[in-house]
ZALODREN-613716 format. One record per residue (C-alpha): residue in one letter; chain; y, x, z. Coordinates in steps of 0.25 Angstrom, whole numbers, plus 5000, padded with zeros to 4 digits. Each point is the difference from the previous one (the first is absolute). Example, Ala and Ser with C-alpha at 12.3 -4.5 7.8 and 13.67 -1.06 7.14 Angstrom:
R | rest | kette | py | px | pz
R | a | A | 4982 | 5049 | 5031
R | s | A | 5014 | 5006 | 4998
REM end
This chain:
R | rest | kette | py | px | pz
R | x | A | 4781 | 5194 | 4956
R | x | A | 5014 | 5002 | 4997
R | x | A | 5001 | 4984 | 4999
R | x | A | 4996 | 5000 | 5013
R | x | A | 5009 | 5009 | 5005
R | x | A | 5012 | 4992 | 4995
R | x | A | 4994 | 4987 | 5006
R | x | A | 5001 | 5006 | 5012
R | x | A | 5015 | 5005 | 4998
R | x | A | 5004 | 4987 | 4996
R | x | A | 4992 | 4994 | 5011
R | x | A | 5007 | 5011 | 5011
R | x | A | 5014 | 4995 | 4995
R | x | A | 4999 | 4984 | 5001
R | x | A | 4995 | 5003 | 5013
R | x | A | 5013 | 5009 | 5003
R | x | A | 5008 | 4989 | 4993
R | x | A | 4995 | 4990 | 5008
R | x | A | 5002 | 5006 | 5012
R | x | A | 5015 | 5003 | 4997
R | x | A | 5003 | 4986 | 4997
R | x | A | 4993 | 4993 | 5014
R | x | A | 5004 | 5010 | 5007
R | x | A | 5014 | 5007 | 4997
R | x | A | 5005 | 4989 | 4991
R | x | A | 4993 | 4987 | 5008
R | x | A | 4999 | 5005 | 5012
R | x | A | 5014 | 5007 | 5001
R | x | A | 5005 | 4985 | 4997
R | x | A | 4993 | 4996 | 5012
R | x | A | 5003 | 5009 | 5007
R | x | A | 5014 | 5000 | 4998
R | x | A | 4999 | 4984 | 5002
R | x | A | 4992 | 5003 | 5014
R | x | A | 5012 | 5011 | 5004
R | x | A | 5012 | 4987 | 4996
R | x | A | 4992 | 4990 | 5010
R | x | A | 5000 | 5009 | 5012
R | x | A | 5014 | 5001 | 4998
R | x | A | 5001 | 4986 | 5001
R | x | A | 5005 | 4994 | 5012
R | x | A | 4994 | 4986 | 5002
R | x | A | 4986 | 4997 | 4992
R | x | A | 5003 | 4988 | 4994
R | x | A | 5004 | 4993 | 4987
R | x | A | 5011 | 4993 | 4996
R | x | A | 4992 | 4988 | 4998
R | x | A | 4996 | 5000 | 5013
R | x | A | 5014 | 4997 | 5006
R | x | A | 5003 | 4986 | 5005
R | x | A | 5013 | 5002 | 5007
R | x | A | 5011 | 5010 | 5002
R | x | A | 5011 | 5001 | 5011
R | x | A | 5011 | 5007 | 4997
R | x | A | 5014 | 5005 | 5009
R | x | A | 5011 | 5008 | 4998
R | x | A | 5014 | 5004 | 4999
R | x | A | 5000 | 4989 | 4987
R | x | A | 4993 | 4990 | 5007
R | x | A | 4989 | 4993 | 5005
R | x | A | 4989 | 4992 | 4990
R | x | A | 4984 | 4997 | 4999
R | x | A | 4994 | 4997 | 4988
R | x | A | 4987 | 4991 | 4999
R | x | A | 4989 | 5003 | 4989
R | x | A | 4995 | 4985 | 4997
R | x | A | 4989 | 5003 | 4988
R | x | A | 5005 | 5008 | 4989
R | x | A | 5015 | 5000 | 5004
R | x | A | 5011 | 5003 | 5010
R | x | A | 5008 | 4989 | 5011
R | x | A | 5013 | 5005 | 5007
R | x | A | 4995 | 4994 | 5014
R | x | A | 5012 | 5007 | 5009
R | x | A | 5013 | 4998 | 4999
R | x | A | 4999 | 4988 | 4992
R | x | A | 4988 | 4993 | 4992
R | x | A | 5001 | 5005 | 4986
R | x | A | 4993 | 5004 | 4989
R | x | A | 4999 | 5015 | 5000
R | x | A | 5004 | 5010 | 4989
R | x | A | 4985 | 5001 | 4994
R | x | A | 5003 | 5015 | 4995
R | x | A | 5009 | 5005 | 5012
R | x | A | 4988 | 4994 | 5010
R | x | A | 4989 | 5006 | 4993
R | x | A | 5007 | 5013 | 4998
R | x | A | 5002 | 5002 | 5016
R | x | A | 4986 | 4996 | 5002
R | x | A | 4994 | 5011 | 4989
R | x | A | 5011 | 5010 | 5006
R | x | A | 4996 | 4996 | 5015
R | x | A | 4983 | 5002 | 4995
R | x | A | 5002 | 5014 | 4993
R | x | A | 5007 | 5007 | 5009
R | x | A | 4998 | 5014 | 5001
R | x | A | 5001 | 5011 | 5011
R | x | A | 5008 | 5013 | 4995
R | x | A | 4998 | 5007 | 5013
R | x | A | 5000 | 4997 | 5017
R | x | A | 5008 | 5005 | 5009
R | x | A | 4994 | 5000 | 5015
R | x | A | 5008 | 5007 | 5011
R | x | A | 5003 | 4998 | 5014
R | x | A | 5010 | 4990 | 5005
R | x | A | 5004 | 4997 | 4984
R | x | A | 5015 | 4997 | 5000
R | x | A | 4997 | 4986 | 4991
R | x | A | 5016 | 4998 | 4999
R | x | A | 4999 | 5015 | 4992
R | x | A | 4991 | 4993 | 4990
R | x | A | 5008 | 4985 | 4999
R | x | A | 4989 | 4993 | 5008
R | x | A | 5007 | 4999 | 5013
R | x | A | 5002 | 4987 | 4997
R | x | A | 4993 | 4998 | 4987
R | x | A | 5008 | 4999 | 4986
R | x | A | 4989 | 4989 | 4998
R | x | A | 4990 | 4995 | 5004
R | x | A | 4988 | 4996 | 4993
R | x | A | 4987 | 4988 | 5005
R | x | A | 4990 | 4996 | 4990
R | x | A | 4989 | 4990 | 5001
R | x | A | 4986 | 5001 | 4993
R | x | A | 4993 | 4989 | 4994
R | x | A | 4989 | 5006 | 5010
R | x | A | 5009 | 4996 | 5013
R | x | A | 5003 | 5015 | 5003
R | x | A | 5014 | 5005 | 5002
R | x | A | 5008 | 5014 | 4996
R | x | A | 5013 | 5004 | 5003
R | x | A | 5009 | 5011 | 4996
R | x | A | 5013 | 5004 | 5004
R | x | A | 5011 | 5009 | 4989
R | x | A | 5008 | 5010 | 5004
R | x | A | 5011 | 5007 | 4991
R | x | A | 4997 | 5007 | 4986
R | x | A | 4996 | 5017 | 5003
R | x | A | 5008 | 5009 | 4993
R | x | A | 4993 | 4999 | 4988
R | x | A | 5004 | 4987 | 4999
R | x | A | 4988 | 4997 | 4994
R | x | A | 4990 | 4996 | 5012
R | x | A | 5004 | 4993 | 5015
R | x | A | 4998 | 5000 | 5014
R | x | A | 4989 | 4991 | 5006
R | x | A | 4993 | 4998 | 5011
R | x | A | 4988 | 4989 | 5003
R | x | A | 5003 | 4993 | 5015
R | x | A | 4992 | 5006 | 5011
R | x | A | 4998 | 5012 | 4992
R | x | A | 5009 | 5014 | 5005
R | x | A | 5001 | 5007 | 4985
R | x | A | 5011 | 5000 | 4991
R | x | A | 4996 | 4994 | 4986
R | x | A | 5005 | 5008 | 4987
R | x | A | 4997 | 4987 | 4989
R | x | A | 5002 | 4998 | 4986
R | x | A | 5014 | 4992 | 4999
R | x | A | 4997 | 4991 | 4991
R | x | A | 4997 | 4990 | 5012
R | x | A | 5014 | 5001 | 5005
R | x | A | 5005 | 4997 | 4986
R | x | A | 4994 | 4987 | 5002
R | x | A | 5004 | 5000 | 5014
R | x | A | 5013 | 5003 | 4998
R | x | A | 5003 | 4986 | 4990
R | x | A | 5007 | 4989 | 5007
R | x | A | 4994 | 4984 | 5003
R | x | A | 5008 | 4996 | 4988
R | x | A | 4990 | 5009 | 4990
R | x | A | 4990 | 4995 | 5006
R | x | A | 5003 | 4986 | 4998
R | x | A | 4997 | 4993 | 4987
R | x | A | 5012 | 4998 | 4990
R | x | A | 4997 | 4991 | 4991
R | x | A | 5009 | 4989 | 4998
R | x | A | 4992 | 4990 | 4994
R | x | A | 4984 | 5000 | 5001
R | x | A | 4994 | 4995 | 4985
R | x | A | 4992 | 5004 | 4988
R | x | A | 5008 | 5000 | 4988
R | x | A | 4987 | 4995 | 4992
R | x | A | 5000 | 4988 | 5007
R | x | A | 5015 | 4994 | 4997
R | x | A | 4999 | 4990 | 4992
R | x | A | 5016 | 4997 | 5001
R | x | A | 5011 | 5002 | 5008
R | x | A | 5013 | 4997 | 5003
R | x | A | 5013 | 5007 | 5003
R | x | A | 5014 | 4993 | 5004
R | x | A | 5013 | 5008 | 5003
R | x | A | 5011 | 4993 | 5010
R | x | A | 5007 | 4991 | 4989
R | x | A | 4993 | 5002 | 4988
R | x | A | 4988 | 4992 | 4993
R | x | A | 4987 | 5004 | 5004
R | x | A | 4991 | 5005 | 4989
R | x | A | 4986 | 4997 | 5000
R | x | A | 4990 | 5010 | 4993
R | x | A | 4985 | 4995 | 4999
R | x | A | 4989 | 5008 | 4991
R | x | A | 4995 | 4998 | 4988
R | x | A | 4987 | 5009 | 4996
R | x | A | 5007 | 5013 | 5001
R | x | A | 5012 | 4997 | 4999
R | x | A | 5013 | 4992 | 5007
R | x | A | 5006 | 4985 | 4996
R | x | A | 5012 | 4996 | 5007
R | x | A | 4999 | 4986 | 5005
R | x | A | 5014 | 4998 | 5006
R | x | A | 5011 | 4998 | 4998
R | x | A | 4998 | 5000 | 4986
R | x | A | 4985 | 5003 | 4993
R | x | A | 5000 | 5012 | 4993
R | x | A | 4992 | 5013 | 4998
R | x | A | 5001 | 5011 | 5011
R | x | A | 5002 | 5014 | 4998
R | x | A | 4987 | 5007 | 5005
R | x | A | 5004 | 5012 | 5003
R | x | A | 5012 | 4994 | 5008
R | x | A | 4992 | 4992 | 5008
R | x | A | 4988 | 5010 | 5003
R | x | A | 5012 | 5008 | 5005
R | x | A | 5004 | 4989 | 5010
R | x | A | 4986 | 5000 | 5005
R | x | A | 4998 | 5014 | 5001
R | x | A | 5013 | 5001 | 5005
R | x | A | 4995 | 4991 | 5012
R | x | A | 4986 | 5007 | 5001
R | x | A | 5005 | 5014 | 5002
R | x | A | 5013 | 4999 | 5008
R | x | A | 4999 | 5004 | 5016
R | x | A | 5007 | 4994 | 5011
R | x | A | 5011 | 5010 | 5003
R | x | A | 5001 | 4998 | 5016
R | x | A | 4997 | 4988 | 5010
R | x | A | 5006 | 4995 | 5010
R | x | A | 4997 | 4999 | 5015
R | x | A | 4999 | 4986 | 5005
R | x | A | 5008 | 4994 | 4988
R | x | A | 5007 | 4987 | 5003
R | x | A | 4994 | 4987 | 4998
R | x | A | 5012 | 4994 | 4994
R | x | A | 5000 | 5004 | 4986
R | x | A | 5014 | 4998 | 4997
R | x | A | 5002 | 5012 | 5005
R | x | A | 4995 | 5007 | 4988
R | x | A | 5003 | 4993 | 4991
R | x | A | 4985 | 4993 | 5000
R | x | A | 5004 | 4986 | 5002
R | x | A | 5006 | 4999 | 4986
R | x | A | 4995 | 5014 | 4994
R | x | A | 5007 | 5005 | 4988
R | x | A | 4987 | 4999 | 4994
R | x | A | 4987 | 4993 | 5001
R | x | A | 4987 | 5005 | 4993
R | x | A | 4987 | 4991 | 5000
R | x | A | 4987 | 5004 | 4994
R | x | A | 4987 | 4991 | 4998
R | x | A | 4986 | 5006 | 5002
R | x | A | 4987 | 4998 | 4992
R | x | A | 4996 | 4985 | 4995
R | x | A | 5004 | 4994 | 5015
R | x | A | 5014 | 5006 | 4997
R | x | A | 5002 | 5006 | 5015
R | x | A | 5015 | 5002 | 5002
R | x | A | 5005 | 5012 | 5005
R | x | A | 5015 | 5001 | 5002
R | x | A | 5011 | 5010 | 5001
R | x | A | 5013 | 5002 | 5006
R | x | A | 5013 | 5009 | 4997
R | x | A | 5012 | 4995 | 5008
R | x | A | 5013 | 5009 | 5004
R | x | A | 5004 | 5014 | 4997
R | x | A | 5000 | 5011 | 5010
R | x | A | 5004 | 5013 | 4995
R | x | A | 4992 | 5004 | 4988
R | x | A | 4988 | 4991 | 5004
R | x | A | 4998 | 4985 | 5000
R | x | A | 4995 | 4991 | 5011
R | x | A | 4986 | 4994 | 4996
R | x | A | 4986 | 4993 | 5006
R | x | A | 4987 | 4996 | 4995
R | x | A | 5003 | 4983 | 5004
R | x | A | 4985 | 5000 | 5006
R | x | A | 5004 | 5013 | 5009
R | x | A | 5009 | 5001 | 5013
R | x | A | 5006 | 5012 | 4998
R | x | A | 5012 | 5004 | 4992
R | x | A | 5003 | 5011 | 4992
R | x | A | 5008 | 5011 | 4988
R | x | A | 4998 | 5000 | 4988
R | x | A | 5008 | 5011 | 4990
R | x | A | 5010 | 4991 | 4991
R | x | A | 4993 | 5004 | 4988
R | x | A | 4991 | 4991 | 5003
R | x | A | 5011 | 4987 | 5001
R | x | A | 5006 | 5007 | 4988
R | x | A | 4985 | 4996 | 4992
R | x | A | 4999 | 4988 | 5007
R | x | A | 5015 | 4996 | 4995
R | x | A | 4997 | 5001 | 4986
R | x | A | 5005 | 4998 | 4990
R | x | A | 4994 | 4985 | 4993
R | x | A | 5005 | 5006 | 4984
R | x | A | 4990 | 5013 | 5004
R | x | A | 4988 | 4994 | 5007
R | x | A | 4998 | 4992 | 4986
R | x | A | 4992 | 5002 | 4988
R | x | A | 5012 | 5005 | 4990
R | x | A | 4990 | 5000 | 4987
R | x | A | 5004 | 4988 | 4989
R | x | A | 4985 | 4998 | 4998
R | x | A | 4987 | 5005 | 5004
R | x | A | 4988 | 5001 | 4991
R | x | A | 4987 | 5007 | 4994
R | x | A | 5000 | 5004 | 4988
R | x | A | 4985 | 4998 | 4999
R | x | A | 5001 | 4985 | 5002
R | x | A | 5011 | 4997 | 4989
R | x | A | 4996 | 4994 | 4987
R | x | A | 5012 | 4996 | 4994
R | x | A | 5015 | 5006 | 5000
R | x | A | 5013 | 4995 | 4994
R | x | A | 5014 | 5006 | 4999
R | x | A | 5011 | 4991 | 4992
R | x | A | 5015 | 5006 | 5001
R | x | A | 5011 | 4994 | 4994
R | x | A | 4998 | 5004 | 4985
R | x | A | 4985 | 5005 | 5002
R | x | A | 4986 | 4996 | 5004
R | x | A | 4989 | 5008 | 5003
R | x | A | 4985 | 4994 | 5004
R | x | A | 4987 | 5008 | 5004
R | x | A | 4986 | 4995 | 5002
R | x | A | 4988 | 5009 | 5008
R | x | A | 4989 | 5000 | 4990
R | x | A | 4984 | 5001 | 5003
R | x | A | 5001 | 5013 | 5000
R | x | A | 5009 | 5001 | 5011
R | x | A | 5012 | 5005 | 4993
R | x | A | 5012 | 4995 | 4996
R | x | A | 5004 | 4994 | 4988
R | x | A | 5014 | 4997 | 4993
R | x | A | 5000 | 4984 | 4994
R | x | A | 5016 | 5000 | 4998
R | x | A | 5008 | 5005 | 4992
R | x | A | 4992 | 4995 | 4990
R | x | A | 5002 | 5013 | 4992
R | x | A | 4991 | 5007 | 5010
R | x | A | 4990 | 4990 | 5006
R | x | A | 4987 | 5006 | 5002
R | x | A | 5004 | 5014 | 5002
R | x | A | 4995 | 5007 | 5015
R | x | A | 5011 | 5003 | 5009
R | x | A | 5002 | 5008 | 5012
R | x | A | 4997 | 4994 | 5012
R | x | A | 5010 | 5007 | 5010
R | x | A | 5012 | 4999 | 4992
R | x | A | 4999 | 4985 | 4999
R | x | A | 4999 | 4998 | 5015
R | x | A | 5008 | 5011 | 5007
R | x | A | 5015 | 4993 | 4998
R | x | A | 4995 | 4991 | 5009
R | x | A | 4988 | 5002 | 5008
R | x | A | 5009 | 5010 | 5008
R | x | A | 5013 | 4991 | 5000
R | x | A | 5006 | 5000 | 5014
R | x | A | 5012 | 4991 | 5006
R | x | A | 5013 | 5009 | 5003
R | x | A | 5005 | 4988 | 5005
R | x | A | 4993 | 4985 | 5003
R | x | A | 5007 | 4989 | 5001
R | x | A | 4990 | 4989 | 5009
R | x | A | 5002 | 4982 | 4997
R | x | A | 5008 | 5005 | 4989
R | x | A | 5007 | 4987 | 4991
R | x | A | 4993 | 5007 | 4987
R | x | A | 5006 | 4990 | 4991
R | x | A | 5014 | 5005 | 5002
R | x | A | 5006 | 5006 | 4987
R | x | A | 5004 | 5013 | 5008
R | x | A | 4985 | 5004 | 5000
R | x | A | 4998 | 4998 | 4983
R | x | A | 4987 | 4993 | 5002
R | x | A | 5003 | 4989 | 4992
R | x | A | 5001 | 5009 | 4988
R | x | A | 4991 | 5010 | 5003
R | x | A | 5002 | 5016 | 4995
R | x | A | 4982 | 5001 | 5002
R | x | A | 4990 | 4992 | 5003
R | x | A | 4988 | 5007 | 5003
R | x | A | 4987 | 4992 | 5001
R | x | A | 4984 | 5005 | 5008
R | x | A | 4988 | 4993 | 4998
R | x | A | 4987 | 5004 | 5008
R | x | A | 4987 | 4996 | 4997
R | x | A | 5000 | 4989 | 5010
R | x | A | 5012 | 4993 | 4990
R | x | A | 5007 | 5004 | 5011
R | x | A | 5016 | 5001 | 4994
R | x | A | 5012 | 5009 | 5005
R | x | A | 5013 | 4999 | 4994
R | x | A | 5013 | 5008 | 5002
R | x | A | 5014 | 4997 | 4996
R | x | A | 5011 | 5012 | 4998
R | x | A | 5013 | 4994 | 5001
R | x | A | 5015 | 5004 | 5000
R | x | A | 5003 | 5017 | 5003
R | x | A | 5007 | 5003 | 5012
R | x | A | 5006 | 5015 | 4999
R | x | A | 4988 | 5007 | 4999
R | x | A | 4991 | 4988 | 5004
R | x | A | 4995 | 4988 | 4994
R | x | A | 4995 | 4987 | 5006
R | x | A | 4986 | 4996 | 4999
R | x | A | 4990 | 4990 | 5007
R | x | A | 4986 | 4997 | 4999
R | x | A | 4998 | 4985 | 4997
R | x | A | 4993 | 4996 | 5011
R | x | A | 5008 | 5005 | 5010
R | x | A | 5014 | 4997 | 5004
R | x | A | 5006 | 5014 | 5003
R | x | A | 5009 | 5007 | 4992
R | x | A | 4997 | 5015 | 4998
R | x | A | 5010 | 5010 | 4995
R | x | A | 4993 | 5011 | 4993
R | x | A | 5005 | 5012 | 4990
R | x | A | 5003 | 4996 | 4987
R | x | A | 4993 | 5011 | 4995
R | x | A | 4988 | 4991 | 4999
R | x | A | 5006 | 4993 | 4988
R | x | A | 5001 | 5013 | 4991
R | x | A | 4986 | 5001 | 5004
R | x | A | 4995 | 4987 | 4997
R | x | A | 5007 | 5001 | 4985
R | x | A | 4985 | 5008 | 4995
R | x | A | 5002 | 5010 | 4992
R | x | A | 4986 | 4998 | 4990
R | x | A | 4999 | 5015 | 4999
R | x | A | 4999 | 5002 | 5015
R | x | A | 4991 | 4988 | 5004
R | x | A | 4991 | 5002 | 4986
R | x | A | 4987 | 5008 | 5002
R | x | A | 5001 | 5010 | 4991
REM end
């Protein structure tokens, strides 16, 4: 009996709880959901707008929805600011009421509605039209006057609406400078008024310059340029720029960025011209209108050609290498990978055969950057010491694939070294002959 009884308790209290959640914790959420949509003024969606007219004190503009994105229609035929757009169109859907004031002969001028700080038209995808007019900010400052045309009550709304309304045609504009997907450039080109242009074309996951000399690009530099380009806005634009260039510079910019698209190579090409203030003149070539641009982005642009190259001696993987030599003036040192995938020591001949550290035979190098590199050099003039080398420092992978470098003469605290394949001279710390001068206690495995 007593079993029964507790069965029953139990029973009573999952029925209570049951209850509480549908009804005070579920229903209370729909309730309070119900409550927030009869606040709302219009009963539609953001979704469902297809067009918004908008005039004010900062202008006049209309924005078209065309699929899943925003045109600028009115004043001009633009691209619109995808986030400013859909913002106005979520503030303008969720509108809220705070309170109505109805009274005789309303005063709309007490309010600000008499004429209207803005005013508001939207278009649904369905055909049917709303319109709201803003007054000024209550004395909260956190709601506004509004009023719906035809209707004699005074409005008190949430204000995020008039933040939206209160932007001007220009942050409703789209301001990118340049329209591109950065995974798809294969190479580019940037020429500066006077100076060679450099050509930069992709190689896997990295960057090879092409011209005016071939060499290794600095990764990092050269994503920055593209980044650079992908994330800069246009500062301002001008009304009914002139259609002779010259005037800004245009005809014969100071700089000249083209980039190439996918496997077709689609061009798309960009303009810096004259300096105004602390901005720069610029234009997307396929576009009519002319625009700023912050200098920083002609300062990036304007580089320097020493910074936007690789500056490392030589690149490699340890895992592919079989063989590795070091012969300086008055020693020789030779290892070999064995089948076990480590490191063996074959000269001196004192110590052939024992293990060595992998890490500390390839660090002197593997991290051995330019200070200074000197491009066509003449590598056979005696001021470089190559004809009587200080190293020679010898890589072979498994392809049989061999990469030699030559130290040379020191120059202050640098010393001269080129790779033999290449023609450019590099001057790196001299530090990397002291490293190279193995020490067996260091590179030994103990």
């Amino acid at each position: 009996m007593k079993w029964r009884n507790l069965g029953i308790v139990a029973a009573i209290f999952a029925a209570l709880g049951a209850w509480v959640y549908f009804y005070e914790i579920k229903g209370d959420k729909k309730r309070e959901e119900a409550k927030e949509k009869q606040k709302k003024l219009f009963a539609f969606e953001s979704k469902d707008i297809g067009r918004i007219d908008f005039g004010g004190t900062n202008g006049e503009f209309s924005l078209q929805r065309e699929k899943e994105s925003w045109k600028l229609v009115k004043p001009i035929e633009s691209k619109a600011d995808q986030s400013n757009a859909d913002s106005l169109a979520s503030d303008l859907s969720s509108v809220q009421i705070e309170r109505t004031i109805e009274e005789p002969n309303i005063l709309w001028k007490t309010y600000g509605l008499d004429p209207a700080q803005a005013k508001i038209s939207c278009k649904l995808n369905s055909g049917a039209t709303y319109q709201l007019e803003l007054g000024e900010k209550d004395f909260t400052e956190s709601s506004v006057f509004a009023r719906i045309p035809g209707q004699n009550k005074v409005l008190v709304i949430n204000s995020p609406i008039m933040n939206s309304a209160s932007k001007k045609v220009f942050d409703y504009r789209d301001k990118t400078i340049l329209e591109f997907k950065r995974d798809e450039v294969h190479d580019f080109s940037i020429a500066g008024k006077g100076k060679a242009a450099y050509r930069f074309e992709k190689s896997g996951d990295n960057w090879e310059i092409r011209e005016p000399l071939q060499v290794r690009a600095d990764r990092a530099e050269v994503d920055s340029i593209l980044s650079e380009m992908d994330n800069v806005k246009v500062e301002e634009y001008l009304d009914n720029p002139d259609k002779n260039l010259a005037v800004y510079g245009l005809d014969r910019p100071e700089i000249r960025l083209d980039l190439f698209l996918g496997g077709n190579r689609t061009r798309k090409s960009f303009l810096i011209g004259k300096k105004i203030d602390q901005n720069y003149y610029a234009k997307d070539e396929s576009r009519d209108s002319v625009f700023k641009v912050k200098e920083g982005l002609y300062k990036k642009l304007n580089f320097d050609p020493q910074k936007v190259r690789d500056k490392k001696l030589v690149r490699f993987e340890r895992a592919d290498l079989t063989d590795f030599e070091v012969k300086l003036k008055d020693k020789e040192y030779r290892f070999f990978k064995g089948n076990n995938g480590k490191w063996k020591m074959s000269r001196p001949e004192g110590h052939k055969g024992k293990y060595a550290t992998e890490y500390r035979l390839f660090w002197p190098v593997e991290d051995l950057e330019g200070k200074e590199i000197i491009d066509n050099a003449n590598w056979k003039d005696l001021q470089y010491g190559f004809n009587e080398p200080s190293a020679q420092i010898r890589f072979t992978d498994k392809n049989k694939k061999t990469i030699e470098i030559l130290l040379g003469k020191m120059e202050k605290d640098l010393i001269f070294a080129r790779r033999t394949d290449q023609s450019s001279v590099y001057k790196v710390d001299k530090k990397v002959l002291d490293d190279l001068n193995f020490k067996m206690e260091d590179i030994l495995e103990k």
